[in-house]
PyMOL commands that place a pseudoatom at each C-alpha (Angstrom):
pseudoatom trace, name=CA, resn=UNK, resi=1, chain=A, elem=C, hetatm=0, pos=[-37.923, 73.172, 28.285]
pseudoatom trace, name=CA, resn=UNK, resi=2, chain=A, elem=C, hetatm=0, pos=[-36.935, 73.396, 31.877]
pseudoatom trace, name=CA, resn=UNK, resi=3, chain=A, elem=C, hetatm=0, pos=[-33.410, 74.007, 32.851]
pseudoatom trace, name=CA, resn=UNK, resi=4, chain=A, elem=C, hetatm=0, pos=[-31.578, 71.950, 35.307]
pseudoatom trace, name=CA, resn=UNK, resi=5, chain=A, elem=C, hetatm=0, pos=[-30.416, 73.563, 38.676]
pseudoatom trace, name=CA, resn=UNK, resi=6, chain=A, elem=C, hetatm=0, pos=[-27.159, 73.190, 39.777]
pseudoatom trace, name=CA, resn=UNK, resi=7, chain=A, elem=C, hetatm=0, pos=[-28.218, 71.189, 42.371]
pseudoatom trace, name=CA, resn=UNK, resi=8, chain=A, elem=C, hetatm=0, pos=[-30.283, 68.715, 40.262]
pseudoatom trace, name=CA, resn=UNK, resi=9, chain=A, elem=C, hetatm=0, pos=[-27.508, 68.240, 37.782]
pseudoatom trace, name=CA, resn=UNK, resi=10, chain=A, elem=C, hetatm=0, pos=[-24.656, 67.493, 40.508]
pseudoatom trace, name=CA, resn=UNK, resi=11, chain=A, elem=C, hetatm=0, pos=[-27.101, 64.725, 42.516]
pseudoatom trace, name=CA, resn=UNK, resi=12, chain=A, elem=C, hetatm=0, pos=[-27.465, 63.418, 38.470]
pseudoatom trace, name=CA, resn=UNK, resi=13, chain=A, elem=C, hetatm=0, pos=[-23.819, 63.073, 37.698]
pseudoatom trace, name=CA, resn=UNK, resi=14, chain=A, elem=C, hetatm=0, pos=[-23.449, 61.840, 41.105]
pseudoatom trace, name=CA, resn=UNK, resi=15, chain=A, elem=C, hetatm=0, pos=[-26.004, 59.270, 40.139]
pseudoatom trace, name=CA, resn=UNK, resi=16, chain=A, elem=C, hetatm=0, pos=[-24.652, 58.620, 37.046]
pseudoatom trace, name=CA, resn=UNK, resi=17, chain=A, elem=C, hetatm=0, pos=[-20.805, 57.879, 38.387]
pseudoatom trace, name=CA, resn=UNK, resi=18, chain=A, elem=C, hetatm=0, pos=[-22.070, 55.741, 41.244]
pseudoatom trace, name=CA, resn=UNK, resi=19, chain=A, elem=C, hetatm=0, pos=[-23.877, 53.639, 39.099]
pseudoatom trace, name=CA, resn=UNK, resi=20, chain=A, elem=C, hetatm=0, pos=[-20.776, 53.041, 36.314]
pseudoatom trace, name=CA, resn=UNK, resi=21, chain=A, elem=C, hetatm=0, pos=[-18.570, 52.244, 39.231]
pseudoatom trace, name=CA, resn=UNK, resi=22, chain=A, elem=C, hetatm=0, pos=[-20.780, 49.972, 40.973]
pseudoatom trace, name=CA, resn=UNK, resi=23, chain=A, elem=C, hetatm=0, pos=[-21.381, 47.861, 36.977]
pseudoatom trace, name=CA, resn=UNK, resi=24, chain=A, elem=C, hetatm=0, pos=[-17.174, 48.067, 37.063]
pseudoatom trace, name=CA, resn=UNK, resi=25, chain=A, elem=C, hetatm=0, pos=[-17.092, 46.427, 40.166]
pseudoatom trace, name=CA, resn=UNK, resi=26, chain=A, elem=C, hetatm=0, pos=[-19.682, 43.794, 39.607]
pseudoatom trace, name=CA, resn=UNK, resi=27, chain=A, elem=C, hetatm=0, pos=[-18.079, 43.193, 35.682]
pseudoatom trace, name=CA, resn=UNK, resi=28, chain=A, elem=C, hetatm=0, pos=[-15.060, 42.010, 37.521]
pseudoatom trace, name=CA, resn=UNK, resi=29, chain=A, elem=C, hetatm=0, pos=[-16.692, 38.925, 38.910]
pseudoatom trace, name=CA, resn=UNK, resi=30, chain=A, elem=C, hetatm=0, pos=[-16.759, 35.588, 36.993]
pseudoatom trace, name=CA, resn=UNK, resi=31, chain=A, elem=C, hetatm=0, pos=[-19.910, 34.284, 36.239]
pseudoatom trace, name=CA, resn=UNK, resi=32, chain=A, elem=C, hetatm=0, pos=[-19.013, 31.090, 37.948]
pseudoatom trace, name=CA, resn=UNK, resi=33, chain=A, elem=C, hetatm=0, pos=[-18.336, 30.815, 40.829]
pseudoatom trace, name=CA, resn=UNK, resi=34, chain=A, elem=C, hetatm=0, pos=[-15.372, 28.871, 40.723]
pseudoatom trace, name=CA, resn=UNK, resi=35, chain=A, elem=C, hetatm=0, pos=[-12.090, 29.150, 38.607]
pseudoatom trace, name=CA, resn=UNK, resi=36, chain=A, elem=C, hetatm=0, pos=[-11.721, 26.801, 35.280]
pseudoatom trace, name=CA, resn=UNK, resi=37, chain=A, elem=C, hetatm=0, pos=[-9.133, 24.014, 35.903]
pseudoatom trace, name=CA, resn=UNK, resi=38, chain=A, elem=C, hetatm=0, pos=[-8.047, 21.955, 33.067]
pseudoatom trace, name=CA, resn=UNK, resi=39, chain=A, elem=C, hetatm=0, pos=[-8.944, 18.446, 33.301]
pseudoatom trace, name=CA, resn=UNK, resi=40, chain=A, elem=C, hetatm=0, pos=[-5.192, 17.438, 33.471]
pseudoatom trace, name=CA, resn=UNK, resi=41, chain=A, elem=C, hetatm=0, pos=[-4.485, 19.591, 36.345]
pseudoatom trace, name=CA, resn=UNK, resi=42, chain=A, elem=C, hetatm=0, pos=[-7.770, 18.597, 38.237]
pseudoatom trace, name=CA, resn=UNK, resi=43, chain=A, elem=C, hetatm=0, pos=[-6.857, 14.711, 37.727]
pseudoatom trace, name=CA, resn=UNK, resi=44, chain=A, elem=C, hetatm=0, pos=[-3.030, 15.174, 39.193]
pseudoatom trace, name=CA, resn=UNK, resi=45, chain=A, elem=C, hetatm=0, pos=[-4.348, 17.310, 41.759]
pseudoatom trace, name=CA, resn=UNK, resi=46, chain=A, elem=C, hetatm=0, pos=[-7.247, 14.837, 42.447]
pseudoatom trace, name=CA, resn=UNK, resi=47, chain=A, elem=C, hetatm=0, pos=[-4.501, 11.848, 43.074]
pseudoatom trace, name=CA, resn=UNK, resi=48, chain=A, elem=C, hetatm=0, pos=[-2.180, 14.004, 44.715]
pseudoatom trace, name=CA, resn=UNK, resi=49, chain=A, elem=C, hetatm=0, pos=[-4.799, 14.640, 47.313]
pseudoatom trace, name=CA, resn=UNK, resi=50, chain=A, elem=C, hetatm=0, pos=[-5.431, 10.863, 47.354]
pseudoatom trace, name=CA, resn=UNK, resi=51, chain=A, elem=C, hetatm=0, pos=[-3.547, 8.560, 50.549]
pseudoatom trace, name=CA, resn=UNK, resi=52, chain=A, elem=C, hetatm=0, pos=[-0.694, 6.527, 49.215]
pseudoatom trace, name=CA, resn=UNK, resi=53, chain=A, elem=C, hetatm=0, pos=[-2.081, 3.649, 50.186]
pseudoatom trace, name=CA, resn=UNK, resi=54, chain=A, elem=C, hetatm=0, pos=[-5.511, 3.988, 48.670]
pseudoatom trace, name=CA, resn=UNK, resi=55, chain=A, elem=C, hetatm=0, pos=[-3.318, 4.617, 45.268]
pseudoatom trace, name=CA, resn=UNK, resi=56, chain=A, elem=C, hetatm=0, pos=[-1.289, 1.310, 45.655]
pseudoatom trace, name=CA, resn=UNK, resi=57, chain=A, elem=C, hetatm=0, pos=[-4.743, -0.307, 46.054]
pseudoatom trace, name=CA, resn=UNK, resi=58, chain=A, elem=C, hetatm=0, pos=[-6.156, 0.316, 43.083]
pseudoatom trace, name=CA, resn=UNK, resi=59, chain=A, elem=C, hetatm=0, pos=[-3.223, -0.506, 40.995]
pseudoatom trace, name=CA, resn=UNK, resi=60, chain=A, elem=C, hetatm=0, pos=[-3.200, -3.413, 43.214]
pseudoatom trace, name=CA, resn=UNK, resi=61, chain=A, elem=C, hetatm=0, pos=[-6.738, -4.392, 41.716]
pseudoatom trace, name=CA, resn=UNK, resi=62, chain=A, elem=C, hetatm=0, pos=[-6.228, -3.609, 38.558]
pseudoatom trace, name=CA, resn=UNK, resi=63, chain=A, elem=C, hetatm=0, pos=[-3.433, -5.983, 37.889]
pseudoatom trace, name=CA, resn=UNK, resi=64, chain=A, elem=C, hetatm=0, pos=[-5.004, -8.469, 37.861]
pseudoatom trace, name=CA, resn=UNK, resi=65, chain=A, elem=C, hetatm=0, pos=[-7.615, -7.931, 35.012]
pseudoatom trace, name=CA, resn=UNK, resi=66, chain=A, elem=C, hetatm=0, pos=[-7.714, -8.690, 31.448]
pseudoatom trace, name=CA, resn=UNK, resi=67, chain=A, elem=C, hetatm=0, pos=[-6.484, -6.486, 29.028]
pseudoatom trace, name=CA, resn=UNK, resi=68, chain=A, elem=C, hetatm=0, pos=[-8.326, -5.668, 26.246]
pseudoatom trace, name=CA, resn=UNK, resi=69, chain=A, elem=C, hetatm=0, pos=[-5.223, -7.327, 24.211]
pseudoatom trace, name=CA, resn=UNK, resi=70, chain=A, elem=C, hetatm=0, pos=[-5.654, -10.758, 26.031]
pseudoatom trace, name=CA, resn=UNK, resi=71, chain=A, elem=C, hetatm=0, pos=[-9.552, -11.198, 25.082]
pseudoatom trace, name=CA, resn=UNK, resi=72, chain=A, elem=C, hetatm=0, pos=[-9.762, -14.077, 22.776]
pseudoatom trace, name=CA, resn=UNK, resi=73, chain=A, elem=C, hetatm=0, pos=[-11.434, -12.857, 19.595]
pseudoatom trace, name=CA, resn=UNK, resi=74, chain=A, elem=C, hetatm=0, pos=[-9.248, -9.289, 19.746]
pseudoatom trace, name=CA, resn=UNK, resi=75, chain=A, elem=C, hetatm=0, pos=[-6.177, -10.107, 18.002]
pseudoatom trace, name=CA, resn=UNK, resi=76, chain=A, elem=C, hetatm=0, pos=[-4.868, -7.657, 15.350]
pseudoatom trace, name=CA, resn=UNK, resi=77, chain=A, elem=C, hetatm=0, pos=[-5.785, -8.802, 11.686]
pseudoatom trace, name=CA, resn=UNK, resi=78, chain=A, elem=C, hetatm=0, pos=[-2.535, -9.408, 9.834]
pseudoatom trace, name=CA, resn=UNK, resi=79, chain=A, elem=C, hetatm=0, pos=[-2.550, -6.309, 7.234]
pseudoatom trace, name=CA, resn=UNK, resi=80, chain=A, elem=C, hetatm=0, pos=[-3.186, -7.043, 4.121]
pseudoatom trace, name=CA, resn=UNK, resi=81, chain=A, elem=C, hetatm=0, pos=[-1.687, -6.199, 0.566]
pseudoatom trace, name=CA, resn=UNK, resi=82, chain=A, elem=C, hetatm=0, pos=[-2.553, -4.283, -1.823]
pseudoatom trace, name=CA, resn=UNK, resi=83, chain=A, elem=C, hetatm=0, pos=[-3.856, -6.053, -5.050]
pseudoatom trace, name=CA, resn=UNK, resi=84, chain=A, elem=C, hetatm=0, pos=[-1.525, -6.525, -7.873]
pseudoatom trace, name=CA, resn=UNK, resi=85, chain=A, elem=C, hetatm=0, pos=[-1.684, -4.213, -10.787]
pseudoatom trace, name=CA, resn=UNK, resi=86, chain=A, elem=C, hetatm=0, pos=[-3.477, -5.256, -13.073]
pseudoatom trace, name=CA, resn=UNK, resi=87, chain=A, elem=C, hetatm=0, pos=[-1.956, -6.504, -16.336]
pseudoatom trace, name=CA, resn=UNK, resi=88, chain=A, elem=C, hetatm=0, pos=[-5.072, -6.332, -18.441]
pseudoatom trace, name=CA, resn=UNK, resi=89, chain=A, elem=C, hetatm=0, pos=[-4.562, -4.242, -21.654]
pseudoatom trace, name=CA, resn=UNK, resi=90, chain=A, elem=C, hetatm=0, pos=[-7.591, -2.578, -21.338]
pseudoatom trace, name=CA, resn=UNK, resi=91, chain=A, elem=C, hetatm=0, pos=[-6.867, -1.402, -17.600]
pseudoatom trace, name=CA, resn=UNK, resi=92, chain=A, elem=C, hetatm=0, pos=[-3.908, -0.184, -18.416]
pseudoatom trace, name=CA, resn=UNK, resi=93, chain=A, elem=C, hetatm=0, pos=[-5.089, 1.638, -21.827]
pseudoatom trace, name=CA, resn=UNK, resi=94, chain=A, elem=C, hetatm=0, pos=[-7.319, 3.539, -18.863]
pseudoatom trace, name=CA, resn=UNK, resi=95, chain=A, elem=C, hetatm=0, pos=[-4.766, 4.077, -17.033]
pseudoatom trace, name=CA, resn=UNK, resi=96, chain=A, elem=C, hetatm=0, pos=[-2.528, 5.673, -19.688]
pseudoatom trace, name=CA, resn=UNK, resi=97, chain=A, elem=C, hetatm=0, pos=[-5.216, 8.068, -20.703]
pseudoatom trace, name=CA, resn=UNK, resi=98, chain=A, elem=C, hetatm=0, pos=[-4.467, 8.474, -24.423]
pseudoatom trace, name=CA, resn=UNK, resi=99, chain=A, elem=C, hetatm=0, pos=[-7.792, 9.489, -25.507]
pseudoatom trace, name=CA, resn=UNK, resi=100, chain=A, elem=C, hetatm=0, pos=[-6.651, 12.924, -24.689]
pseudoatom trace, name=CA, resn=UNK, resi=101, chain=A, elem=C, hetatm=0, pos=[-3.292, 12.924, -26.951]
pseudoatom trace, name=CA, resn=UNK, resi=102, chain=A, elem=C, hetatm=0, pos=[-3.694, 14.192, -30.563]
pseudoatom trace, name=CA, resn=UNK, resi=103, chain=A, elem=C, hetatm=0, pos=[0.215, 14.293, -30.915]
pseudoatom trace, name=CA, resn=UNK, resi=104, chain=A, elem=C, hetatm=0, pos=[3.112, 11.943, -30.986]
pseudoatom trace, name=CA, resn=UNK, resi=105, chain=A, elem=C, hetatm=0, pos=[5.267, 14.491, -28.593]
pseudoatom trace, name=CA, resn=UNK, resi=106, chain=A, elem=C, hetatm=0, pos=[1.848, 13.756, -26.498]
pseudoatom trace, name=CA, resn=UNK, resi=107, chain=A, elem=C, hetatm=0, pos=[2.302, 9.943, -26.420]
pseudoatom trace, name=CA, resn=UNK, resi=108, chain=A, elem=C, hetatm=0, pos=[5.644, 10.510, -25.543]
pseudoatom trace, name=CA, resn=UNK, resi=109, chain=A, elem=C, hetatm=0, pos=[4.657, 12.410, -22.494]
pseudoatom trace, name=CA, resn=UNK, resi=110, chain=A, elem=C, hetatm=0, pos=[2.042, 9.585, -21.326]
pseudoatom trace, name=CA, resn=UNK, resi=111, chain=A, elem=C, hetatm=0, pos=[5.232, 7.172, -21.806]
pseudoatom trace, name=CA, resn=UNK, resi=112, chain=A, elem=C, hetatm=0, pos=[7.423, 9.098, -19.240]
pseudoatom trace, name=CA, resn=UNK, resi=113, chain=A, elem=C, hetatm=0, pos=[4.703, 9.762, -16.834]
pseudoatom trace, name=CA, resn=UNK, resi=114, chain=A, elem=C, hetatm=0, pos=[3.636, 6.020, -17.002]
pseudoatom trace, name=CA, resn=UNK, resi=115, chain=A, elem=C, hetatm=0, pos=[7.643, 5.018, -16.966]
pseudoatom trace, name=CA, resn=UNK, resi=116, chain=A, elem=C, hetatm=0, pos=[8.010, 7.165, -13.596]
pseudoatom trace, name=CA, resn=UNK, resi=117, chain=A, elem=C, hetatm=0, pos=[5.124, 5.466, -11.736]
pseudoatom trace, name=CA, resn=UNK, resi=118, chain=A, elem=C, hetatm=0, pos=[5.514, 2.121, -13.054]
pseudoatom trace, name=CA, resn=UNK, resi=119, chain=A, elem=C, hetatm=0, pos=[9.077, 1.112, -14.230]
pseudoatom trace, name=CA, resn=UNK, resi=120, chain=A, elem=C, hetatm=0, pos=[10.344, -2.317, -12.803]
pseudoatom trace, name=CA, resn=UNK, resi=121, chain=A, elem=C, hetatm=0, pos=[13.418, -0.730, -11.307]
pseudoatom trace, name=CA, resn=UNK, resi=122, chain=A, elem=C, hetatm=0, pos=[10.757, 1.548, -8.527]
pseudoatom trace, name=CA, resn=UNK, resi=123, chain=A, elem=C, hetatm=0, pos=[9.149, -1.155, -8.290]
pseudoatom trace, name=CA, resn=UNK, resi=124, chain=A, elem=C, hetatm=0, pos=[9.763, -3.525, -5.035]
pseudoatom trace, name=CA, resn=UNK, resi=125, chain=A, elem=C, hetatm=0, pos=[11.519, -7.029, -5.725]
pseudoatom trace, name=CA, resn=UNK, resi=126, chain=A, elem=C, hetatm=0, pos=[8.457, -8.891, -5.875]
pseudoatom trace, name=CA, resn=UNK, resi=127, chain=A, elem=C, hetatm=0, pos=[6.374, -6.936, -8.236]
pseudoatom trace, name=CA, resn=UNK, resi=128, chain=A, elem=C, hetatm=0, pos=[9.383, -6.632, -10.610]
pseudoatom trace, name=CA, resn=UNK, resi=129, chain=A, elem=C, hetatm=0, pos=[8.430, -8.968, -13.239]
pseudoatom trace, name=CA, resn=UNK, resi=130, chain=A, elem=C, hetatm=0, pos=[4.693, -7.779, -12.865]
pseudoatom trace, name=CA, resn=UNK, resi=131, chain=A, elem=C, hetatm=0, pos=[6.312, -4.172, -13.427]
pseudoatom trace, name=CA, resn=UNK, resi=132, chain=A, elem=C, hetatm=0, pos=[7.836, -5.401, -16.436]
pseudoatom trace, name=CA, resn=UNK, resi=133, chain=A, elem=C, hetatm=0, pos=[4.916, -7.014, -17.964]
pseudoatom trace, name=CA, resn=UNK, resi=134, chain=A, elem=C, hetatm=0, pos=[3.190, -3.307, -17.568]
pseudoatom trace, name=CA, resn=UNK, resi=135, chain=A, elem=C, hetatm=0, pos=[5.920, -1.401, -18.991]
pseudoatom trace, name=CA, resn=UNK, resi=136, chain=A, elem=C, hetatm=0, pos=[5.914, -4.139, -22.357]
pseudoatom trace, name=CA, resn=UNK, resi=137, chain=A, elem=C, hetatm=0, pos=[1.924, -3.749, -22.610]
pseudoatom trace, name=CA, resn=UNK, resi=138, chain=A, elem=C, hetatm=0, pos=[1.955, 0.031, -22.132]
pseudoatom trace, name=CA, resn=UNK, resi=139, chain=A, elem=C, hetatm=0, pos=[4.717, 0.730, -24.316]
pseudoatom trace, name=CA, resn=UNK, resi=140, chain=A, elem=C, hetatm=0, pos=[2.755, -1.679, -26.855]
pseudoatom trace, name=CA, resn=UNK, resi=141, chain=A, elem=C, hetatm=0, pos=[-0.256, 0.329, -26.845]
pseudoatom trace, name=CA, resn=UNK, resi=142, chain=A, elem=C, hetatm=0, pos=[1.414, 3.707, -27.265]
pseudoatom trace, name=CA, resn=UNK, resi=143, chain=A, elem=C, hetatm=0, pos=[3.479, 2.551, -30.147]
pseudoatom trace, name=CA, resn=UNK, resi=144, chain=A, elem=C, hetatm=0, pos=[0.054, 1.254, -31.786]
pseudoatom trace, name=CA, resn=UNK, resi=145, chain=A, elem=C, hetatm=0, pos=[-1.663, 4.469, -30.628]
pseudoatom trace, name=CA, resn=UNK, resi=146, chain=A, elem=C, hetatm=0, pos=[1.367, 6.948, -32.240]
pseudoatom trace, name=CA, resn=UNK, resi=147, chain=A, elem=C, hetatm=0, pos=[1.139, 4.378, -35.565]
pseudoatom trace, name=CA, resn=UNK, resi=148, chain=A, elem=C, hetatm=0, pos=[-2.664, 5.617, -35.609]
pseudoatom trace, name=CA, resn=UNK, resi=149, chain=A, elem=C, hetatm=0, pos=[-2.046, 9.137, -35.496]
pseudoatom trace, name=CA, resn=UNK, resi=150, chain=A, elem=C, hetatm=0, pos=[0.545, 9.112, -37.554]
pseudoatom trace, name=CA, resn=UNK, resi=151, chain=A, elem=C, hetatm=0, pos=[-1.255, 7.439, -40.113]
pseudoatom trace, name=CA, resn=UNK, resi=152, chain=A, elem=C, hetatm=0, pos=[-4.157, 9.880, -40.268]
pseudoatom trace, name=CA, resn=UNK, resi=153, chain=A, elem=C, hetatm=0, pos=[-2.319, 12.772, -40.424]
for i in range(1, 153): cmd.bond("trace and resi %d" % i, "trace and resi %d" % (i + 1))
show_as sticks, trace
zoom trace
C-alpha cells in the first residue's frame, strides 16, 4: 500500500472541502424556481393588482345573472319527518331485547332503559300519546316475559 504525500493529501482535503461547500451552497436553493403562495394570498393579491374600474365591471355583469337559487326546478325540498315509532308488539319486543334476560332484576333493567328513551314525558307534544301507547305495550310484554320466568324457575 502506497502512502500519501503531504502534498497529495492537502490537494485531497482541499478537494474534498470545496466540493461539501459548493453541495451547501447549491442545497440552499429551492427546487422551484419561484416561492409557494397560498391560493388566498395569490387571489387578493391578483385583484389588488387589478384597475378599479375593471373590478366594478365585473360585479357590474354579474348582477344581473341568475342565481342558482332563482332556477325553477332548484327549490329546497321541505325536510321531512322521521317515521313514527312503531306501535307493533312485535317491533317493540325487538326493540326491548329480552331474549337476553334470564332474571327478573334483568327485565327490570330493560324497563328503565326502555322508560329513558321512550317515556311520553321526553317525548315532544305530538308523539305523546304515541309515547304512551309504547310505554303500555312494552311494559305489557315485560310483565308477561317476568310471569314466564318466574314460572319456570
Amino acid at each position: 500500500m502506497a502512502a500519501f504525500t503531504t502534498s497529495e493529501f492537502t490537494s485531497l482535503l482541499d478537494e474534498l472541502l470545496d466540493r461539501s461547500e459548493r453541495e451547501k451552497e447549491g442545497s440552499g436553493r429551492p427546487a422551484v424556481p419561484f416561492g409557494y403562495v397560498a391560493p388566498k394570498d395569490a387571489v387578493e393579491e391578483l385583484w389588488a393588482s387589478m384597475p378599479s374600474d375593471f373590478v366594478e365591471s365585473v360585479y357590474r355583469e354579474n348582477e344581473d345573472r341568475e342565481t342558482v337559487r332563482d332556477t325553477p326546478g332548484m327549490e329546497t325540498p321541505e325536510p321531512t319527518e322521521p317515521p313514527l315509532p312503531s306501535i307493533e308488539p312485535e317491533a317493540i319486543a325487538a326493540e326491548l331485547r329480552m331474549a337476553t334476560a334470564r332474571w327478573p332484576r334483568d327485565m327490570d333493567r330493560i324497563r328503565r332503559e326502555f322508560a329513558m328513551a321512550n317515556h311520553p314525558d321526553r317525548a315532544e307534544p305530538r308523539l305523546r300519546e304515541r309515547a304512551a301507547i309504547r310505554m303500555q305495550i312494552a311494559n305489557m310484554l315485560i310483565d308477561q316475559e317476568k310471569r314466564r320466568l318466574a314460572g319456570r324457575r
